[in-house]
C-alpha positions in Angstrom: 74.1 7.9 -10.3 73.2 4.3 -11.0 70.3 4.4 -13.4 68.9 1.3 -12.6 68.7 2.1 -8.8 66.9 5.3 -9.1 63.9 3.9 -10.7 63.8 1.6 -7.5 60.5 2.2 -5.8 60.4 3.4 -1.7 58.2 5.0 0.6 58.8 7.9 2.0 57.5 9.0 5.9 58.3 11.6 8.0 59.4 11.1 11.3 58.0 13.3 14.5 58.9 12.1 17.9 58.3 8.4 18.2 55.6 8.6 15.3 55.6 8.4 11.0 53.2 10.3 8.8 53.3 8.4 5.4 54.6 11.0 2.6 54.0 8.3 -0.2 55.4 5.6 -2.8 58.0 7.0 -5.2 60.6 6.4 -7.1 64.1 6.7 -5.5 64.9 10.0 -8.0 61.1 11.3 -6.8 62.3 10.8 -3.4 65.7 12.6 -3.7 64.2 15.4 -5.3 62.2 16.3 -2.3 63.1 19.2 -0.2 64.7 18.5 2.5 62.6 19.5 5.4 61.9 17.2 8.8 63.4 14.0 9.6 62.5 12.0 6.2 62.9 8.2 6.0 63.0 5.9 3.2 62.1 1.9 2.6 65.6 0.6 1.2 65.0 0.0 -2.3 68.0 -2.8 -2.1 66.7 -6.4 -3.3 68.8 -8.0 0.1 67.2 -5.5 2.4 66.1 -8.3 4.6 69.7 -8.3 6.1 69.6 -4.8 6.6 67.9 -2.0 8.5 64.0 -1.6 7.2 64.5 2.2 6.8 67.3 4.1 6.1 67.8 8.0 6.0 68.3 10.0 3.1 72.4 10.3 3.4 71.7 6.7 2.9 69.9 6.5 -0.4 71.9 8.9 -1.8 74.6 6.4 -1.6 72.3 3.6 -2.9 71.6 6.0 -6.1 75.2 6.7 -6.5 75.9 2.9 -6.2 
């Protein structure tokens, strides 16, 4: 895991149907710790985000902590 990248900060939501009930701001570690339950999404914590998607899933993040 990339040190620098999991102090990152995202927000977490979870996704029902077409609609997102915010979970809260948190670290990418706080965020990975989470049990997974639901369909969670996460703000991507990368600094050129703008050229990628907004939210990613949690497969996703592991992979920008690893990176």
């Amino acid at each position: 895991m990339n040190a620098e990248h999991l102090t990152r900060i995202v927000e977490v939501s979870l996704k029902r149907g077409n609609e997102r009930q915010d979970v809260g701001i948190m670290t990418v570690r706080q965020a990975l710790e989470l049990p997974v339950a639901g369909r969670l999404e996460y703000t991507n914590p990368d600094d050129k985000s703008r050229r990628g998607p907004m939210r990613i899933t949690r497969e996703e993040l592991q992979a920008y902590a690893c990176g």
